[in-house]
C-alpha positions as CSV (number, residue, x, y, z in Angstrom):
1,X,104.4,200.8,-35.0
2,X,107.3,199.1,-35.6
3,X,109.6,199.0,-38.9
4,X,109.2,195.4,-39.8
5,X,110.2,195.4,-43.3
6,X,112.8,193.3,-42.8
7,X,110.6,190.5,-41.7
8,X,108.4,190.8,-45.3
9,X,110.7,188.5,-47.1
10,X,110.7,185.2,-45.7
11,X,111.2,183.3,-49.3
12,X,114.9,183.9,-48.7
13,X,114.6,181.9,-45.6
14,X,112.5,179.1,-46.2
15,X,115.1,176.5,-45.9
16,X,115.7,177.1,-42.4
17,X,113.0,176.0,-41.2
18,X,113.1,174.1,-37.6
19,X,116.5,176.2,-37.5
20,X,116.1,178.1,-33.7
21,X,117.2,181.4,-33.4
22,X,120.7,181.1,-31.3
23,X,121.2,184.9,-30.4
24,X,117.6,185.5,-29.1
25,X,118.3,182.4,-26.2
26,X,121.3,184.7,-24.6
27,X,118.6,187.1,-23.0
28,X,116.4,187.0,-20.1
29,X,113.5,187.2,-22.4
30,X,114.4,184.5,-24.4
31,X,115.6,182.5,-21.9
32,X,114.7,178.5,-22.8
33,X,113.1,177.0,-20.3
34,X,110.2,174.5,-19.3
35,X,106.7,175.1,-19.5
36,X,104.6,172.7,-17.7
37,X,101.4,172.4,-18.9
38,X,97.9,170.5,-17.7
39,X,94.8,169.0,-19.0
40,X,91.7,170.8,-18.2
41,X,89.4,168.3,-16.3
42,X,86.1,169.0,-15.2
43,X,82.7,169.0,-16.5
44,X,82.3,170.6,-20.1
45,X,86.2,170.8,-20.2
46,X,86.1,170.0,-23.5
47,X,83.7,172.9,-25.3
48,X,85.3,175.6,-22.7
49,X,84.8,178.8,-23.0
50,X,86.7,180.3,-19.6
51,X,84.9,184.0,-20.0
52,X,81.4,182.3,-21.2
53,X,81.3,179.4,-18.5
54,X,82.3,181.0,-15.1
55,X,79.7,179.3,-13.2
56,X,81.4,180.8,-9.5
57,X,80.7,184.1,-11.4
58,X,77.1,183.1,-13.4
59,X,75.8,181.5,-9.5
60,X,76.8,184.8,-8.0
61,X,74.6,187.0,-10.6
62,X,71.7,188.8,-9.1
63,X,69.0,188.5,-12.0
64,X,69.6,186.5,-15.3
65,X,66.6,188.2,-16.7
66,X,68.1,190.4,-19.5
67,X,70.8,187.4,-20.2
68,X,73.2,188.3,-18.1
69,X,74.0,184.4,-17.2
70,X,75.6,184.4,-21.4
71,X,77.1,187.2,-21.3
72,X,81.2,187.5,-20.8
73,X,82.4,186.6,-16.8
74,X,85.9,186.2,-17.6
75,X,87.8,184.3,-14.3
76,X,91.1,185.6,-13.0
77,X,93.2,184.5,-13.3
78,X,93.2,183.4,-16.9
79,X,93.0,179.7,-16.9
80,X,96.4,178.0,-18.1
81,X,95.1,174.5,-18.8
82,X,94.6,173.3,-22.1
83,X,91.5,172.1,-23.2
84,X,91.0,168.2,-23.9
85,X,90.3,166.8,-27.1
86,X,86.8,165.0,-28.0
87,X,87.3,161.3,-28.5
88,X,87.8,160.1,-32.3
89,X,88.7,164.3,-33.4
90,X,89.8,164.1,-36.9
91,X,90.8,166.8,-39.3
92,X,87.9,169.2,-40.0
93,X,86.3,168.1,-43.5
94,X,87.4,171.0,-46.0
95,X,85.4,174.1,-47.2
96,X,83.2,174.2,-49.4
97,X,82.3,170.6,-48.6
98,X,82.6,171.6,-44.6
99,X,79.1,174.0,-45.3
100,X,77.2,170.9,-45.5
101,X,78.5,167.9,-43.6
102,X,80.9,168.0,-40.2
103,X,82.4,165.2,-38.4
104,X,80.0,163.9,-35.3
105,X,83.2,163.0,-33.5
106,X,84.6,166.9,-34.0
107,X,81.0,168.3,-32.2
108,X,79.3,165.6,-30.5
109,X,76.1,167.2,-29.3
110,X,73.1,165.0,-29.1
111,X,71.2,167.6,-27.3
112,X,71.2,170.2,-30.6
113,X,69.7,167.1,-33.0
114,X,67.2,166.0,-31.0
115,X,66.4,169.9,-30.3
116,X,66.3,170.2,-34.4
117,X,65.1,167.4,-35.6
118,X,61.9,168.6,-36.6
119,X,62.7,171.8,-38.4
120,X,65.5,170.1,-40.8
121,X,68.6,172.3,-40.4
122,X,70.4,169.6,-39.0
123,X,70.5,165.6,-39.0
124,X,73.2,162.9,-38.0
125,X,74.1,160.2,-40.7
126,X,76.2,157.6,-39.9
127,X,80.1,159.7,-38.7
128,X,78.6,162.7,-39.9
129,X,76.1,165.6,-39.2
130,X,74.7,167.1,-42.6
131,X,73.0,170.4,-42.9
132,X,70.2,170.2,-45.2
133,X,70.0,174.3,-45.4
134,X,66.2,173.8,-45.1
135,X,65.1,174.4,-41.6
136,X,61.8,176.4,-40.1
137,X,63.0,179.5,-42.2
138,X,64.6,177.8,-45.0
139,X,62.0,175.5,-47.0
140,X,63.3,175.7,-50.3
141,X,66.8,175.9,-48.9
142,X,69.2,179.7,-48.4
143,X,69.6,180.8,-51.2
144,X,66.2,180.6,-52.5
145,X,65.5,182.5,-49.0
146,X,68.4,185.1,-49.9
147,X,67.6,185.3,-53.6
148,X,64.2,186.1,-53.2
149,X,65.3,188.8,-50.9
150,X,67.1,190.4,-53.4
151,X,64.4,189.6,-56.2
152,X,61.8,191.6,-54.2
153,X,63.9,194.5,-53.2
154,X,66.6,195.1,-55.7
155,X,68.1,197.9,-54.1
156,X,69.9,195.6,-51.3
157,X,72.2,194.2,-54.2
158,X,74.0,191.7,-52.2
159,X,77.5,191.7,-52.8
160,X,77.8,194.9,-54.4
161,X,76.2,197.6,-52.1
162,X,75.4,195.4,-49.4
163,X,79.1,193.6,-48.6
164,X,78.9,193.5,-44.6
165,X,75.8,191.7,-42.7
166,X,75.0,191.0,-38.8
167,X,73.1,188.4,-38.5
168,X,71.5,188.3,-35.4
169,X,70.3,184.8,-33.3
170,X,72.3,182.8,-36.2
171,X,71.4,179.5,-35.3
172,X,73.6,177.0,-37.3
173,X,74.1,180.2,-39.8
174,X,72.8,178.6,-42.7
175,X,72.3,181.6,-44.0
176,X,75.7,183.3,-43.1
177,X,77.2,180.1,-44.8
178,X,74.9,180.0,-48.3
179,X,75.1,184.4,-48.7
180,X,79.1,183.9,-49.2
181,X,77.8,182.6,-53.1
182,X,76.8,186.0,-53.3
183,X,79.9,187.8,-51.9
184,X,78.3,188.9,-48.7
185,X,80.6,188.3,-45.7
186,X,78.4,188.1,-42.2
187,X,79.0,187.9,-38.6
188,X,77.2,185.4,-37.1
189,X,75.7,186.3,-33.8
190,X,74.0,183.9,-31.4
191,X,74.3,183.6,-27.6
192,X,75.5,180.4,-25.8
193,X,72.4,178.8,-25.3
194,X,70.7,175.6,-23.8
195,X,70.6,173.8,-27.6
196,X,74.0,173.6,-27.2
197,X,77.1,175.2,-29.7
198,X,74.8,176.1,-32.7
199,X,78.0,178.7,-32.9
200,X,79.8,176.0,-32.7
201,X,78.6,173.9,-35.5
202,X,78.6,176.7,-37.9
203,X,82.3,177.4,-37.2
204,X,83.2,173.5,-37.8
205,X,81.3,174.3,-41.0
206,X,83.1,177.4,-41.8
207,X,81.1,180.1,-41.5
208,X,82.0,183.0,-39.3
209,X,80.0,183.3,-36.1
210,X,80.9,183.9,-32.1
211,X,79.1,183.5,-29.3
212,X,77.4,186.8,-27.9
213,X,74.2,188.3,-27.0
214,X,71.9,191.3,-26.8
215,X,71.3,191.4,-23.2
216,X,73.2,194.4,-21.3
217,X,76.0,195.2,-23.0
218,X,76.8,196.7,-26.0
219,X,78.0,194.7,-29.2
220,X,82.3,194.1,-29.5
221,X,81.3,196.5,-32.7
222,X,82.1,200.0,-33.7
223,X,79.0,202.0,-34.9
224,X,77.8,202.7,-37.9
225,X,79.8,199.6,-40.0
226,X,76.7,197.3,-40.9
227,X,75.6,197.0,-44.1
228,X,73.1,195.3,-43.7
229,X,71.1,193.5,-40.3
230,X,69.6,190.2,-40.9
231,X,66.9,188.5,-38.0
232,X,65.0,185.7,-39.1
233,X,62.9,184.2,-36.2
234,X,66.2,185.3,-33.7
235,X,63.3,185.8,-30.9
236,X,64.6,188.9,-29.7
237,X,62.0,190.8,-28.3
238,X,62.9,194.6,-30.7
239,X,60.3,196.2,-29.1
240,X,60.0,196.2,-25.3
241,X,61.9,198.3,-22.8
242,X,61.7,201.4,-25.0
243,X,63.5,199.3,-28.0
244,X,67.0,199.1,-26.4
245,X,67.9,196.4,-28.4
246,X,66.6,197.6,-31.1
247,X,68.4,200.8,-30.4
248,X,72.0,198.7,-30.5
249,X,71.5,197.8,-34.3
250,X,70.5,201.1,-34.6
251,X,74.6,201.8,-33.2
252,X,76.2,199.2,-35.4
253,X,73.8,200.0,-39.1
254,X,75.2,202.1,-41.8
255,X,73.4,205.5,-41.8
256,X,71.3,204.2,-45.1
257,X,71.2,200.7,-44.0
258,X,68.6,197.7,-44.1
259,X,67.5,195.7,-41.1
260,X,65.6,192.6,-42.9
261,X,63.4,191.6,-40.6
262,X,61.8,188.2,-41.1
263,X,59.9,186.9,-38.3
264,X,56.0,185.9,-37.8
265,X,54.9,189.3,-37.0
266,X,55.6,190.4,-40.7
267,X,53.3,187.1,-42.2
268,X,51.3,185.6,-39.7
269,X,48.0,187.2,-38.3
270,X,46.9,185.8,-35.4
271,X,46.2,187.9,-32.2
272,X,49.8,188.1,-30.5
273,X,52.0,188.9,-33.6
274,X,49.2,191.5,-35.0
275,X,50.1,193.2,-31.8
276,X,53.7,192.8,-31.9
277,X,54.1,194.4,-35.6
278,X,52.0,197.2,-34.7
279,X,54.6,197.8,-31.9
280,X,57.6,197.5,-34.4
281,X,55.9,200.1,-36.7
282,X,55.5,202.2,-33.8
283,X,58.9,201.9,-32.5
284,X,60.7,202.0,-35.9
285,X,58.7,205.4,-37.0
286,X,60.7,206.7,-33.3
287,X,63.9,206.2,-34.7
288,X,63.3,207.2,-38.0
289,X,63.8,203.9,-39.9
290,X,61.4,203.5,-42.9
291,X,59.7,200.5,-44.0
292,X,60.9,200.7,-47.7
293,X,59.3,197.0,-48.2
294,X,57.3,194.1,-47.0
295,X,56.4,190.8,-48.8
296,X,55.4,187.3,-48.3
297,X,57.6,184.0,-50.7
298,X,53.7,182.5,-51.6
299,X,56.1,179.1,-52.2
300,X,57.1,179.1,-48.6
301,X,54.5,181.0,-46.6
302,X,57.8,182.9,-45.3
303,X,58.1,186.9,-45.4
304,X,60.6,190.0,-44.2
305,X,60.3,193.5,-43.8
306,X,63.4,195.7,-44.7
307,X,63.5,199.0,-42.6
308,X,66.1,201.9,-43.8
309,X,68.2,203.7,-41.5
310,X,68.3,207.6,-42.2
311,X,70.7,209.4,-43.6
312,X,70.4,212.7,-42.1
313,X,69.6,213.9,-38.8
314,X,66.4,215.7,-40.1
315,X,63.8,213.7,-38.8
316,X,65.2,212.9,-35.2
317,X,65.4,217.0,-35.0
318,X,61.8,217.5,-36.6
319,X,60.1,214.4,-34.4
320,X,57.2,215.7,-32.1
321,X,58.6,213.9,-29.0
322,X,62.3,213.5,-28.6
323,X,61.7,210.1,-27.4
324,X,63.3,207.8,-27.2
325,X,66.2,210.4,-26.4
326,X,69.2,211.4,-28.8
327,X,72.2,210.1,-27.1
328,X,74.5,212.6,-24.7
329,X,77.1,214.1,-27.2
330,X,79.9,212.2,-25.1
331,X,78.4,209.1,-25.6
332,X,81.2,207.8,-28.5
333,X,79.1,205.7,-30.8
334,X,82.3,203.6,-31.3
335,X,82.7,202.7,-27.5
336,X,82.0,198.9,-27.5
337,X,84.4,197.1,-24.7
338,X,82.2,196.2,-21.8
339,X,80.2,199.2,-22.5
340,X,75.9,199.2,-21.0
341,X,73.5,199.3,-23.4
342,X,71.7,202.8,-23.3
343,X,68.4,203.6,-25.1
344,X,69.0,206.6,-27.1
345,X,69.9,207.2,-30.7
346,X,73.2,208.6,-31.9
347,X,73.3,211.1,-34.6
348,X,73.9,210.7,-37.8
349,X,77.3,211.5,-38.6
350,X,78.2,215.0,-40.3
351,X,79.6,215.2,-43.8
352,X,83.0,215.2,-43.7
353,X,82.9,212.1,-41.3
354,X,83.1,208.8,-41.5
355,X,79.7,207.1,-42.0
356,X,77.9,209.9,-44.0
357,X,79.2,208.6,-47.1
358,X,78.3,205.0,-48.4
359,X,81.3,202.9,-49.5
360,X,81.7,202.0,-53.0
361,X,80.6,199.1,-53.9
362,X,82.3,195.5,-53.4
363,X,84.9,194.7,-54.9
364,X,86.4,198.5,-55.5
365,X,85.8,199.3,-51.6
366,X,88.7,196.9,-50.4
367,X,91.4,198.2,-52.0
368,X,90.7,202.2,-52.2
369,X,91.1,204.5,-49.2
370,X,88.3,205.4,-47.5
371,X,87.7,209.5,-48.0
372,X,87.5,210.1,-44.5
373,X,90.8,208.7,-43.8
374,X,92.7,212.1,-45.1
375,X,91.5,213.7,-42.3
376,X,93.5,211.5,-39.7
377,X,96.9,210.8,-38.7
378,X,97.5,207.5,-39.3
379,X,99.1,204.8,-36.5
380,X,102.4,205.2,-38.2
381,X,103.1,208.8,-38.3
382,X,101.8,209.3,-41.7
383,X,98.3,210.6,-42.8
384,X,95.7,207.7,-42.0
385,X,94.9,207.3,-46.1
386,X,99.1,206.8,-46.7
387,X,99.5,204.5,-43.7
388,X,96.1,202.6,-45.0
389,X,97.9,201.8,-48.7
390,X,101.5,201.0,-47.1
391,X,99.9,198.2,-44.9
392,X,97.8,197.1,-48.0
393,X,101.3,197.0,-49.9
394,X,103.1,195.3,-47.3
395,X,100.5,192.7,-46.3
396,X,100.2,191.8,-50.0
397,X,104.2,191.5,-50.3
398,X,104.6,189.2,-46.8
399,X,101.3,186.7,-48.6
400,X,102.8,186.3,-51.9
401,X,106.4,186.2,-51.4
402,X,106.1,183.9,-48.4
403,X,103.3,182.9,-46.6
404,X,101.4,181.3,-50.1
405,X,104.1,179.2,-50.7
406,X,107.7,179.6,-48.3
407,X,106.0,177.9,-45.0
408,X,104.5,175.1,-45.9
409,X,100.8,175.3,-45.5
410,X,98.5,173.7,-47.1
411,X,96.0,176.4,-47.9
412,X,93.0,173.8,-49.1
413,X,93.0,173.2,-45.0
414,X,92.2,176.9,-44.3
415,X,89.0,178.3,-44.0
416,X,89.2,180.4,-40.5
417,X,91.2,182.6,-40.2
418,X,92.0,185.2,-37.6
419,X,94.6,188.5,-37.6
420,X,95.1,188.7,-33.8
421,X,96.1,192.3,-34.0
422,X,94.9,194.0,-37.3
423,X,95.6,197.8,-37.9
424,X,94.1,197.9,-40.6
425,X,93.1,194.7,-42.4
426,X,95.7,194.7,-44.7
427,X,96.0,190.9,-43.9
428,X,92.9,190.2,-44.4
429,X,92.8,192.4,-47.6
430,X,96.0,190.1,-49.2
431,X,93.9,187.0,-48.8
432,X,90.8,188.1,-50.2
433,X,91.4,185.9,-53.3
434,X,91.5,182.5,-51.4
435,X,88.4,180.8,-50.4
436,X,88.8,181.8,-46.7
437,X,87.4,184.6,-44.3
438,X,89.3,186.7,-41.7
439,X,88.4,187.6,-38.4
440,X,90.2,191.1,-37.6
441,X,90.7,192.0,-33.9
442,X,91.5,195.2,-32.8
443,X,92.9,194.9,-28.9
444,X,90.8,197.4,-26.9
445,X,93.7,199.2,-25.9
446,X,95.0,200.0,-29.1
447,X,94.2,203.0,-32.0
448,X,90.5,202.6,-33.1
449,X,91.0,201.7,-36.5
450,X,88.5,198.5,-36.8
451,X,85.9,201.4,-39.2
452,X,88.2,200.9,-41.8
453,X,88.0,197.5,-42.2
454,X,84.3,197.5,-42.1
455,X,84.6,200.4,-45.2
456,X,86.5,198.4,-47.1
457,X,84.3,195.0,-46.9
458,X,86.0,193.4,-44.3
459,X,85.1,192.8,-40.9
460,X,86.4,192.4,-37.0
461,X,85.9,192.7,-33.7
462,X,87.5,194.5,-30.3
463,X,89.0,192.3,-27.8
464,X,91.3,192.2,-25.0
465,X,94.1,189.1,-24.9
466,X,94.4,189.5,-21.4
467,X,90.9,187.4,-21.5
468,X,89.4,184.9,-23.6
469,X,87.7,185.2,-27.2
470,X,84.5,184.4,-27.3
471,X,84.6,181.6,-29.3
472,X,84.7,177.2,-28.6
473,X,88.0,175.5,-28.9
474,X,89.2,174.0,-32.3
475,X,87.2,176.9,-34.4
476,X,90.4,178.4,-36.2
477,X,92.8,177.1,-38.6
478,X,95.3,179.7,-38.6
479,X,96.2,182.7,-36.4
480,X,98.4,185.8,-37.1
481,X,99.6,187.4,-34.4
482,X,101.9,190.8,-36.2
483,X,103.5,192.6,-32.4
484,X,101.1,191.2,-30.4
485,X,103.2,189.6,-27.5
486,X,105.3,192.0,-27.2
487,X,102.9,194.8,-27.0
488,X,100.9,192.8,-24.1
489,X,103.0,191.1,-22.4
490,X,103.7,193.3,-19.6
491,X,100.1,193.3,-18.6
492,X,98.8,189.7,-19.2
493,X,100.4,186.6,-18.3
494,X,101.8,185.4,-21.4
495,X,101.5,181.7,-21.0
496,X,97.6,182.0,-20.2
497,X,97.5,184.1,-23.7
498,X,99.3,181.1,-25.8
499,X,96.6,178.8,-23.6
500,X,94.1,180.2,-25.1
501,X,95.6,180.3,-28.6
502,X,95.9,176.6,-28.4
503,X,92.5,176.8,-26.9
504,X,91.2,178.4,-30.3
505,X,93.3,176.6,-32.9
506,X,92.3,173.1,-34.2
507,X,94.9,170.3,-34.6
508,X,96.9,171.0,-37.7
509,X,96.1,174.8,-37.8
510,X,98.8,177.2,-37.6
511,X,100.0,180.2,-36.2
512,X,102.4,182.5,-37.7
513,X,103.7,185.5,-35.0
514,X,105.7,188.1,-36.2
515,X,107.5,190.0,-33.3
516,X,110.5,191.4,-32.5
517,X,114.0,189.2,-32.6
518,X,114.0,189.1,-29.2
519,X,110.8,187.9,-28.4
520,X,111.4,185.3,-30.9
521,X,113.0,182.6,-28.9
522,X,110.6,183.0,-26.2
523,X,107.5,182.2,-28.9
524,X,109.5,179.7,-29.8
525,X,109.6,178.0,-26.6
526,X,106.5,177.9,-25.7
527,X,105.5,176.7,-28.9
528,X,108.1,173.3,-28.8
529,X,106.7,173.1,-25.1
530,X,103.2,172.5,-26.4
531,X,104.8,169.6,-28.6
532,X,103.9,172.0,-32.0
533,X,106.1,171.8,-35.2
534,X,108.4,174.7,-36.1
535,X,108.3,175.0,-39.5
536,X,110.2,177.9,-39.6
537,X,112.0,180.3,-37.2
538,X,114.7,183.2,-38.0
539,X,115.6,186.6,-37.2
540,X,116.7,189.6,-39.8
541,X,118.2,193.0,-38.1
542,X,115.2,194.2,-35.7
543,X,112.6,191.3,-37.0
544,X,111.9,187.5,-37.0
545,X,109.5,185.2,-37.4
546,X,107.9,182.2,-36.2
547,X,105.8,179.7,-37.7
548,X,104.3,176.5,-36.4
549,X,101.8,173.8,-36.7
550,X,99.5,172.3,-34.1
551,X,99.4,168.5,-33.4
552,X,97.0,166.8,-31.7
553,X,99.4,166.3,-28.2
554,X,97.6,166.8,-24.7
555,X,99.8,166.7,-21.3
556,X,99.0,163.4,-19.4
557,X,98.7,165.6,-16.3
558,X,95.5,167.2,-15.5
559,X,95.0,170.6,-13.5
C-alpha cells in the first residue's frame, strides 16, 4: 500500500476548495478533456441494475428453477449511460425520520403497496410511503418482535455478543432498521423479486440491504463472520436438496452462532408445516446445529427457533453417516466471488485460527486487534495486528481533522455510506460514533482482509468494480474510494466505473477519492464533466485529494 500520510491533513487546505490541481493536467493521465455522457433510455431505465437486469443474458438461461434469472448477469461491456432520474426526486427525508416515512416520488412503486397492503408493513399517504413496522411478522411492531427474542433466550444479548446479523429474505427490513436501537448492525438480504425494490425501499429508509439470492452461488461473504442468522417467513425452502442452502449459512455463521428461525413450521400445526419441521430437525441434527430454544409470543401467535452452530469438530467426526459430506480440504471456506454452492460442511476452524474464538463483545471488539491477526503479515509490510492499529490511527486522524468539518458536508444528510476499497475498516471504525452505517468492500482481487471487519463489529462485502454493485441507483450518500482508480484502472474502463458511482450515489451525496497526485486531475475531470461540485481538490508530495458533490444534472442526450 501506498504511504499516504501526506494526504491525512486536509484542514490545512480547506480554503482551496474548487482550486484544480495545475501540475497533474501536464500528463497524459491527467490530460483535461471531454466526457460525453448519455441518458439511459429504455424500459426500467430508471431502477437499473446493469448486472441484475440483463434480460439478453436472463432470456438465454437454460432453467430459472434454483433462481438463476436474480442472480448477477453482468453485460459487457459495462454500460456508460447514466441512469435517469424519477420525476418530482427530492432530497431523501433524513435518518432516523427516513426508518419510517420515504418520499413516493424518490420510489414510485405501486406494484409493492398493492402487493402489501394487507399485511401492514407498508402504506402510501398523501407524498409519502410510511412504514408502520407491523406487518405479517410484526404485530406489535420490531422491536417488540426483537425484544421478545432476547427476553426468551438471553444468551443472544443483542448488541453485546451478538453485533453482526444476516438477515435473510429482508423484505422492507423492518427488522434490520428497528435492531440498530439495540446496536446490532445487519445485512439485509433479499433477491430482486416480482413485488418490486423491497431492497430498495429499505435503502431510501436507511437500512443496509442489497439485492441477492440463495440460488446457485455462494454468498459475496467470507465464512464464519455471522453473528447471528435471522429468517422470518423468508420462504426459503432450508431443507430440500440435501440442505444446500441451509449448508451456505452454515459457511457464513460464527462457529457458536444462532440461526433464529421464525417461520410457520416452528408455531403452526397443520399437515404441511408439521412435515416441514420434522425435516429441519432432521437436517439440523446432520450438521450438528442444536436447537438451544423454541417458543411461541402468546400476544402475537408468532414464534422462532434458535439453532447453535458447534464449536468443535467433534460431532461431524463422531456422526454415524458422514452425510451430508465434510467439504474437500481445498475447498477455502472464504472463497465467495462467483463461487457454486456445494453441499458439504466446512470444519470448524482449529485454535489458533480465526473463528475458533468468539470476539469480545460490542463495543470493545471494534477497536482491539483481533488475536488471530499476530499470526499474519499484514497488507503493509508489517505484522497484520500493527498494520490493523495504524489504519485505525490514520482513519481516525483523516475523520476528525478533515472530513467532520474541512469539506463541507453536512453530516445530518448521511446515513449510507460506503468505503469502496476498505483494508481494513478503519473508515468505517472512525465513524462509528455518527448515526450512519458503512458498507466495506473488499475488491476480489485484492488481500482477503474483509474477516477483520466482521471481528471487529463491522461489516462488508467482496466485489469487483470492473462490474456493477448490486444495489438500485440513488441508495448511497457518500462514497470513499482510498487508491481505488488507480489500482483498477488498467483492467476496467474507468469511465463505465465513475457511471456506476453516479449510478449508486443520490443527488447531493458525495464522494471523496483519495489517489495518487497524478490521478488527481483525471478524477477531477470526470467529476466537472458529470456537472458535480468540487468542493475541494489539492495535491501534497505523492498524495491529493478530491472531493465533490452530486447535483441533480442529467445529459439531454440519450444512449
Amino acid at each position: 500500500m501506498e504511504d499516504e500520510s501526506d494526504a491525512d491533513d486536509t484542514s490545512t487546505y480547506s480554503k482551496k476548495k474548487k482550486k484544480k490541481v495545475g501540475a497533474v493536467y501536464d500528463n497524459d493521465i491527467g490530460q483535461k478533456k471531454e466526457n460525453d455522457w448519455a441518458l439511459c433510455e429504455f424500459d426500467g431505465a430508471i431502477d437499473y441494475i446493469p448486472c441484475l437486469d440483463n434480460i439478453d443474458a436472463i432470456k438465454a438461461l437454460p432453467s430459472t428453477k434454483h433462481y438463476e434469472h436474480r442472480e448477477r448477469h453482468c453485460p459487457d461491456p459495462a454500460p456508460t449511460c447514466l441512469v435517469p432520474l424519477p420525476d418530482g426526486y427530492r432530497t431523501p427525508i433524513p435518518w432516523p425520520k427516513s426508518r419510517n416515512e420515504v418520499w413516493y416520488s424518490n420510489v414510485p412503486h405501486p406494484g409493492l403497496i398493492s402487493y402489501k397492503k394487507d399485511q401492514n408493513w407498508v402504506k402510501k399517504t398523501n407524498d409519502r410511503l410510511i412504514f408502520p413496522g407491523g406487518g405479517t411478522q410484526f404485530k406489535h411492531g420490531a422491536l417488540h418482535y426483537i425484544d421478545f427474542i432476547e427476553e426468551s433466550f438471553p444468551k443472544i444479548s443483542w448488541g453485546k455478543r451478538t453485533r453482526v446479523i444476516l438477515d435473510v429474505g429482508c423484505g422492507v427490513a423492518s427488522f434490520g432498521g428497528f435492531i440498530f436501537d439495540r446496536d446490532v448492525l445487519t445485512m439485509s438480504l433479499a433477491p430482486k423479486d416480482e413485488h418490486e425494490a423491497q431492497v430498495q425501499l429499505a435503502l431510501e429508509r436507511g437500512i443496509p440491504a442489497i439485492s441477492s439470492v440463495m440460488g446457485t452461488q455462494r454468498l459475496v461473504f467470507p465464512g464464519n463472520v455471522y453473528d447471528a442468522v435471522h429468517c422470518a417467513r423468508c420462504r426459503v425452502p432450508w431443507h430440500i436438496e440435501g440442505g444446500k442452502l441451509l449448508l451456505e449459512l452454515n459457511r457464513v455463521l460464527r462457529p457458536g452462532g444462532y440461526f433464529v428461525w421464525s417461520a410457520t413450521p416452528v408455531y403452526w400445526t397443520d399437515d404441511e408445516d408439521v412435515e416441514i419441521w420434522k425435516e429441519m430437525e432432521k437436517l439440523t441434527r446432520s450438521i450438528c446445529w442444536k436447537l438451544v430454544a423454541k417458543f411461541v409470543d402468546e400476544s402475537t401467535g408468532i414464534g422462532a427457533a434458535i439453532f447453535r452452530k458447534p464449536t468443535s469438530n467433534d460431532c461431524y467426526e463422531n456422526r454415524n453417516k458422514n452425510f451430508p459430506p465434510m467439504c474437500e480440504e481445498d475447498d477455502s471456506v472464504n472463497a465467495a466471488w462467483y463461487v457454486p454452492l456445494s453441499a458439504c460442511i466446512h470444519r470448524i476452524p482449529d485454535e489458533d485460527e480465526r473463528g475458533s474464538k468468539w470476539p469480545q463483545s460490542w463495543p470493545s471488539r471494534l477497536t482491539e486487534a483481533p488475536a488471530w491477526l499476530n499470526n499474519f503479515k499484514g497488507v503493509n509490510g508489517k505484522t497484520a495486528a500493527d498494520d490493523f492499529m495504524a489504519d485505525s490511527e490514520k482513519w481516525q486522524k483523516a475523520v476528525e481533522k478533515s472530513y467532520l468539518e474541512g469539506l463541507g458536508i453536512d453530516w445530518k444528510h448521511i446515513r449510507n455510506v460506503m468505503d469502496m476499497r476498505a483494508v481494513y475498516g478503519g473508515f468505517a471504525a472512525a465513524l462509528s460514533s455518527l448515526p450512519v452505517w458503512v458498507m466495506n468492500v473488499v475488491p476480489s482481487d485484492a488481500p482477503d482482509t474483509l474477516p477483520v471487519m466482521f471481528d471487529r463489529g463491522l461489516f462488508g462485502i467482496y466485489h469487483d468494480w470492473c462490474e456493477s454493485f448490486s444495489s438500485y441507483p440513488r441508495t448511497y450518500d457518500l462514497l470513499h474510494a482510498d487508491h481505488l482508480f488507480s489500482k483498477i484502472k488498467k483492467r476496467c474502463n474507468i469511465k463505465a466505473v465513475i457511471a456506476e458511482v453516479d449510478r449508486l450515489l443520490r443527488p447531493s451525496g458525495w464522494v471523496i477519492v483519495r489517489e495518487k497526485s497524478e490521478f488527481i486531475g483525471e478524477m477531477q475531470n470526470y467529476f466537472e464533466s458529470l456537472q458535480w461540485e468540487v468542493k475541494m481538490a489539492f495535491s501534497k508530495g505523492t498524495e491529493g485529494l478530491v472531493a465533490v458533490q452530486k447535483t441533480k444534472w442529467r445529459p439531454a442526450t440519450s444512449f
